[in-house]
C-alpha positions as CSV (number, residue, x, y, z in Angstrom):
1,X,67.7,-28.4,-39.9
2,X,67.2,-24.2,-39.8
3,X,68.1,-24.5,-43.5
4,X,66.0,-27.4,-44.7
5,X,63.0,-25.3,-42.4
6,X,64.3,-21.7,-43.0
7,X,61.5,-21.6,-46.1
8,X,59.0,-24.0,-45.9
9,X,55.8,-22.4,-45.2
10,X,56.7,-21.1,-49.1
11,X,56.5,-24.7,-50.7
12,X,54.0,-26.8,-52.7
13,X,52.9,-30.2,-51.2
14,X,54.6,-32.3,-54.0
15,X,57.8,-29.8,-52.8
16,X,57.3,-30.7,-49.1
17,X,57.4,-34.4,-50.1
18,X,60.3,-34.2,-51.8
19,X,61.6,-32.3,-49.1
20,X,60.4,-35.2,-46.3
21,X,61.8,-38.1,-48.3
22,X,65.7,-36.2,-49.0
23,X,65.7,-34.9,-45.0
24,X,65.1,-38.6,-44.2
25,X,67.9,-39.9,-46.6
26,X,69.9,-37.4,-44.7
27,X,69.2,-38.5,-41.5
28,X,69.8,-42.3,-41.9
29,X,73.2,-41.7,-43.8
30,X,74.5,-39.0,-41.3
31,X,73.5,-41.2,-38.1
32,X,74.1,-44.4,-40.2
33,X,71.1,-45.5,-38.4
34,X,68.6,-47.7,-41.2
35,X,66.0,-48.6,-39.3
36,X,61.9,-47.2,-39.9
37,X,62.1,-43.8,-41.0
38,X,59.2,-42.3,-38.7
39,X,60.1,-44.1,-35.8
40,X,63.7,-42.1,-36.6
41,X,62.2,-38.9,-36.9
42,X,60.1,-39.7,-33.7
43,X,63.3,-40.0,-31.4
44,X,65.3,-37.4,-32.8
45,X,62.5,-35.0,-32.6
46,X,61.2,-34.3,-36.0
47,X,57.7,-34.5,-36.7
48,X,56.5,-34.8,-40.8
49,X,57.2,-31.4,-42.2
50,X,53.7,-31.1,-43.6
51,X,53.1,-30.3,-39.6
52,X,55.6,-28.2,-39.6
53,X,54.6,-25.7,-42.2
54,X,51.4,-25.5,-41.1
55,X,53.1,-24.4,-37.7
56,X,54.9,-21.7,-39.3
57,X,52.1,-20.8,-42.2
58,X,49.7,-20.4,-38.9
59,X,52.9,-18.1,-36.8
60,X,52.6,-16.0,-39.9
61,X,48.9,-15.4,-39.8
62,X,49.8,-14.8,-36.0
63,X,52.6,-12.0,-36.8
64,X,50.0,-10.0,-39.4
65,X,47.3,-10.1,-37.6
66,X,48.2,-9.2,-33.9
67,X,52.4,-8.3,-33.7
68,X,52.4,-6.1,-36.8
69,X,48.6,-5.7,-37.5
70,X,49.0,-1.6,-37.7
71,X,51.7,-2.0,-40.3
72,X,51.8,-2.1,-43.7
73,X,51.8,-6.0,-44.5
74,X,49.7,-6.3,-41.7
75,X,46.7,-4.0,-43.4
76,X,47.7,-5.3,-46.5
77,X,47.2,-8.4,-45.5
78,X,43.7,-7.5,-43.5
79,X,42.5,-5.8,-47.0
80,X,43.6,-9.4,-49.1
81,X,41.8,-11.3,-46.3
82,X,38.5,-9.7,-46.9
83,X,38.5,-11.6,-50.0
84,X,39.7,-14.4,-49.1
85,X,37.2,-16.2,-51.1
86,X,37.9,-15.2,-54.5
87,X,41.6,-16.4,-53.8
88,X,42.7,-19.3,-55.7
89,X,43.2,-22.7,-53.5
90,X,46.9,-22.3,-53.6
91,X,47.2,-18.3,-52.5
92,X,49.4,-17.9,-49.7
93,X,46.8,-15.9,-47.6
94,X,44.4,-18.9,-48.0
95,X,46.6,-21.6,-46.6
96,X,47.8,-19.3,-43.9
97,X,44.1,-19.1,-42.6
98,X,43.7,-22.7,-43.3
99,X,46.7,-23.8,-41.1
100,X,45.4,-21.6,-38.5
101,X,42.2,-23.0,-38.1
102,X,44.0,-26.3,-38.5
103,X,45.9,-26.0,-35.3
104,X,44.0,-23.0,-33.5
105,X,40.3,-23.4,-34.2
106,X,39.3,-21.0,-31.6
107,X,41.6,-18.5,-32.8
108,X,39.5,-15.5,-31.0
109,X,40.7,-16.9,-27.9
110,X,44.6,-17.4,-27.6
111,X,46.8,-19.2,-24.9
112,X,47.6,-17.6,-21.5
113,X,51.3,-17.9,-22.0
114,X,50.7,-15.9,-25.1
115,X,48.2,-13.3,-23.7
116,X,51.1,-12.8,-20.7
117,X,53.9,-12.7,-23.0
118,X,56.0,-9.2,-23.5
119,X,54.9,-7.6,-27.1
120,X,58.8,-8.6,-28.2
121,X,58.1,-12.5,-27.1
122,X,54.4,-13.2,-28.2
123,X,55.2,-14.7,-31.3
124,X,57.7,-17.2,-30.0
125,X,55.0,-18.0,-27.4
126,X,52.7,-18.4,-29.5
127,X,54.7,-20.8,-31.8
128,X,55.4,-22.8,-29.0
129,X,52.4,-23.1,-28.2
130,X,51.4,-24.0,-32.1
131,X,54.4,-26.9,-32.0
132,X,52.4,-28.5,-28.8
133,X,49.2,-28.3,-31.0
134,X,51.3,-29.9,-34.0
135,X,52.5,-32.3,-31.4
136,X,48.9,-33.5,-30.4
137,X,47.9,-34.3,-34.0
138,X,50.5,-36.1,-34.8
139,X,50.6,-38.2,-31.4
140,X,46.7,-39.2,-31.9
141,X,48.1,-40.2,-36.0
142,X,50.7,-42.7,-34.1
143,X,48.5,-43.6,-30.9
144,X,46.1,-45.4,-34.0
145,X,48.9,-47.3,-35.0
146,X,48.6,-49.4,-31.4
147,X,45.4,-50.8,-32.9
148,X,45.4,-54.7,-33.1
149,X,43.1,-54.5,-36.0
150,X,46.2,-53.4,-38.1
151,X,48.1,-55.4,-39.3
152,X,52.1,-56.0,-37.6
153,X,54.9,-54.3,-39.0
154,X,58.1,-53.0,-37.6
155,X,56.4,-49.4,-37.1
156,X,53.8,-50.4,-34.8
157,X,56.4,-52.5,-33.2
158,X,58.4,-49.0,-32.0
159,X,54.9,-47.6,-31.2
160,X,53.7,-50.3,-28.6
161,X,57.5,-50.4,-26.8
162,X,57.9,-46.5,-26.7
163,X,54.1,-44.7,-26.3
164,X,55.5,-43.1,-23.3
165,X,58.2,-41.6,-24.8
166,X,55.5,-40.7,-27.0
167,X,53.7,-39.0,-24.8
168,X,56.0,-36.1,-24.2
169,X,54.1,-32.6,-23.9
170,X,56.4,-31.6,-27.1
171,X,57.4,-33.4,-29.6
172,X,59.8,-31.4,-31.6
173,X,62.1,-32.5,-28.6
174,X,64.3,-35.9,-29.0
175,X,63.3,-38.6,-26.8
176,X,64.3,-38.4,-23.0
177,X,67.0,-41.2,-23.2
178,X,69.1,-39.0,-25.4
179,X,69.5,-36.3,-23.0
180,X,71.0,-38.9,-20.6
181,X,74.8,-38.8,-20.5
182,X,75.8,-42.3,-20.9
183,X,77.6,-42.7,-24.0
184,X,75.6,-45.3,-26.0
185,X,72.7,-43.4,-27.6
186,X,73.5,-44.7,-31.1
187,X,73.1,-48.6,-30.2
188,X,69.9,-47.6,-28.2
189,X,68.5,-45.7,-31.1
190,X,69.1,-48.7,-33.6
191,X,67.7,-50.8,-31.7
192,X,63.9,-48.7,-30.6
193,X,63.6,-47.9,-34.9
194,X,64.3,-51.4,-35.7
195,X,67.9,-51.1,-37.6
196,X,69.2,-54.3,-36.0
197,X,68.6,-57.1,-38.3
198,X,71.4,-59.0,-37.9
199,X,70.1,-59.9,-34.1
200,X,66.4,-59.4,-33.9
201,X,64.4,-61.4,-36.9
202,X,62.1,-58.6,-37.2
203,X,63.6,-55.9,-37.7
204,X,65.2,-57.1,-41.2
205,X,62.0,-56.8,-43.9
206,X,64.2,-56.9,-46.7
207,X,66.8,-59.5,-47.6
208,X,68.6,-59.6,-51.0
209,X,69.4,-63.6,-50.8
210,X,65.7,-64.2,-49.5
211,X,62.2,-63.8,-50.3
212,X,60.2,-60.8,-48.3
213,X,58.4,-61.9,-45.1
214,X,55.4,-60.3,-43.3
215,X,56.5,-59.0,-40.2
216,X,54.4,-62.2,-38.1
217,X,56.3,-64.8,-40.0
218,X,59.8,-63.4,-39.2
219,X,60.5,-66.1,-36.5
220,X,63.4,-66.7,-33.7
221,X,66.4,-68.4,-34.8
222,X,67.9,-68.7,-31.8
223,X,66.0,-71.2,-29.6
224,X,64.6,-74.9,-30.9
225,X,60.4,-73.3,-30.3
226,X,58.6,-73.3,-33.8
227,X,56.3,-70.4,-34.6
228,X,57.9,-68.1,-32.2
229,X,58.0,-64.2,-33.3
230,X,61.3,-63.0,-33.2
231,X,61.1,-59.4,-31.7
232,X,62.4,-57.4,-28.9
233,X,60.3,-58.7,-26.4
234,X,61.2,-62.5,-27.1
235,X,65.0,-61.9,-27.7
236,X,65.6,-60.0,-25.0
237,X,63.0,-61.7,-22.0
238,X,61.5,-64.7,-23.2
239,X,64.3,-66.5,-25.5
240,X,65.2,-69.9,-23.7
241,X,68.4,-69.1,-25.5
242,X,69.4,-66.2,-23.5
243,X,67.1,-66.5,-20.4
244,X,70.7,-66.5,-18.0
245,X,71.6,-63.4,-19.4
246,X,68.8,-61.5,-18.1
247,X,68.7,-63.3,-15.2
248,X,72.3,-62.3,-14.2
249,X,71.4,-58.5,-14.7
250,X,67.8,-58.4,-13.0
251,X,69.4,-57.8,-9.3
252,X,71.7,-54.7,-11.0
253,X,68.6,-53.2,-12.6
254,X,66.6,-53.7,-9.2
255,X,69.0,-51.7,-7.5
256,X,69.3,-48.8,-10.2
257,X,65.6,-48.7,-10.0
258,X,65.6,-48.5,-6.1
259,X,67.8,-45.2,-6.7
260,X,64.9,-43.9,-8.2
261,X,62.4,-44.6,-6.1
262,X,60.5,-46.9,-8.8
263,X,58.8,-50.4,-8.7
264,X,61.0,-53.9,-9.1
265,X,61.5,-54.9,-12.3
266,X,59.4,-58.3,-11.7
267,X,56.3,-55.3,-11.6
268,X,56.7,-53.9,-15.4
269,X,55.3,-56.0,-18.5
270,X,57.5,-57.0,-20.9
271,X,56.9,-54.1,-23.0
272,X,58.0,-51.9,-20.8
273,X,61.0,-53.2,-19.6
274,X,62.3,-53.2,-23.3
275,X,61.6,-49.8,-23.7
276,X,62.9,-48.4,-19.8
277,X,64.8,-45.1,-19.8
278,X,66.0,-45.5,-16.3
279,X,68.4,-48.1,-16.6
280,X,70.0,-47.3,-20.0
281,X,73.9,-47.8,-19.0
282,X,73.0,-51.1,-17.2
283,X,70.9,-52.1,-20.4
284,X,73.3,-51.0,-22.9
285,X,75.9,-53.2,-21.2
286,X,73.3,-56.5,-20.8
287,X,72.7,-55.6,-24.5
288,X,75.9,-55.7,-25.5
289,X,76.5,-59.3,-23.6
290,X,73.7,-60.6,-25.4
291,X,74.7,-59.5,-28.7
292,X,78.1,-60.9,-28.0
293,X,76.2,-64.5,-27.4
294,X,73.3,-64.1,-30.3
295,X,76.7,-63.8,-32.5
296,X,77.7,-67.1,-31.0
297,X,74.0,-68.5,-31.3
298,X,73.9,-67.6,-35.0
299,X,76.5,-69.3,-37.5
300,X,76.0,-67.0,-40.2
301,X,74.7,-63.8,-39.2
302,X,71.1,-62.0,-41.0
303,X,71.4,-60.4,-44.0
304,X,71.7,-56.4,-43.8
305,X,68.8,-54.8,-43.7
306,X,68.4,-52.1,-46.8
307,X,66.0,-50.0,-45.5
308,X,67.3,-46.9,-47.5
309,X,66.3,-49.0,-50.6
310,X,62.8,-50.0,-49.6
311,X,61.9,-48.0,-46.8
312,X,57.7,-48.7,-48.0
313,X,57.6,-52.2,-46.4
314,X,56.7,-52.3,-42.8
């Protein structure tokens, strides 16, 4: 990542793009994870890299105007500013300002962790503090996608089973389940950015031997109910198919959850419980029982997805 980042605040928008879509080929091939893209980028930490210049265009307006203000860039950079008006759109000094009041509108006022900061640390506070602010924007971009006026799609699917992962203070972090030490945090990431089409129905939006399907018309194959959408919640809860299953591991997961001093499981909707971080050994192993019977279910197993190929459709 340092060398993808190391000079973006330096790039055109078409650059940055082109920039997005190769760091997200990357990341699918290297983790051989092809599932949604953003929801990817989500868990592993990575907000949209338009963000992320803005975050270090606004640092640098930071570092001329109050680290280095009595040096040389920084009055050079005070003198340009005075004219900031007669600079053409795409001037470097121009987007700088714009990024900062972007992210910092009140920039006469700064942060108390930056005001407290030693002189040698204020930058790195205050950029920080300018990821959080990147952090909020994008959260309220993905909070809208929870809307049930839009229409379903495999992206609003990871948004509704993770928004408190979601919620994290700061999201150039990974999600919480991958700082747990359990060994499986490559199954649990396929399945949260929908990369398991060969189990759950919905997750495969692209089939070479079949026509497309909108997401609400990607039914369960499994059990004998018609009309039934085949997502996480129904495969792994409601599926008179593998109902046992989860049976069998509800007393387990109770008594994890009693380590932690949480509610019973009966107490959490079915959206959370796909989505738990508490239990992740214990649901990696239930998950890899079911997948053994859903193989068993199935006769001929769902197409691969090929989300690198058409990563547009939702």
């Amino acid at each position: 990542m340092p060398h993808i980042l190391q000079n973006l605040r330096y790039l055109k928008e078409n650059q940055v793009d082109s920039l997005q879509t190769t760091l997200n080929s990357s990341l699918k091939r290297t983790l051989h994870v092809y599932g949604h893209t953003m929801a990817l980028c989500a868990d592993m930490g990575i907000p949209p890299l338009r963000l992320t210049q803005k975050v270090q265009l606004a640092q640098l307006h930071f570092r001329q105007t109050q680290v280095h203000k009595d040096s040389i860039p920084g009055i050079l950079y005070d003198i340009t500013m005075s004219r900031v008006q007669d600079l053409p759109p795409q001037a470097m000094e121009k987007l700088m300002q714009q990024a900062q009041n972007h992210l910092h509108p009140q920039s006469a006022q700064y942060p108390p962790q930056v005001n407290q900061a030693r002189p040698g640390n204020k930058e790195k506070s205050y950029k920080n503090w300018l990821r959080v602010q990147a952090s909020n924007l994008w959260r309220r971009e993905l909070m809208t996608l929870k809307s049930w006026l839009l229409a379903p799609g495999r992206f609003r699917a990871y948004v509704q089973h993770n928004t408190t992962d979601l919620e994290r203070i700061n999201l150039y972090k990974p999600a919480p389940y991958l700082h747990i030490h359990h060994g499986h945090a490559l199954d649990l990431i396929r399945l949260r950015t929908q990369a398991w089409p060969q189990y759950i129905p919905t997750h495969l939006h692209f089939s070479g031997r079949k026509g497309r399907q909108e997401y609400q018309h990607r039914h369960c194959v499994y059990c004998q109910q018609q009309g039934v959408l085949g997502d996480e919640t129904h495969i792994f809860l409601r599926c008179p198919a593998t109902a046992s299953l989860i049976g069998e591991t509800a007393t387990q997961i109770n008594r994890i959850l009693r380590l932690f001093d949480d509610l019973p499981w009966s107490s959490f909707t079915h959206t959370h419980r796909v989505s738990m971080q508490e239990c992740v050994p214990l649901l990696h192993t239930y998950t890899t029982k079911l997948l053994s019977l859903l193989v068993t279910l199935l006769p001929s197993p769902l197409s691969e997805s090929e989300d690198d190929a058409h990563d547009s459709d939702p």
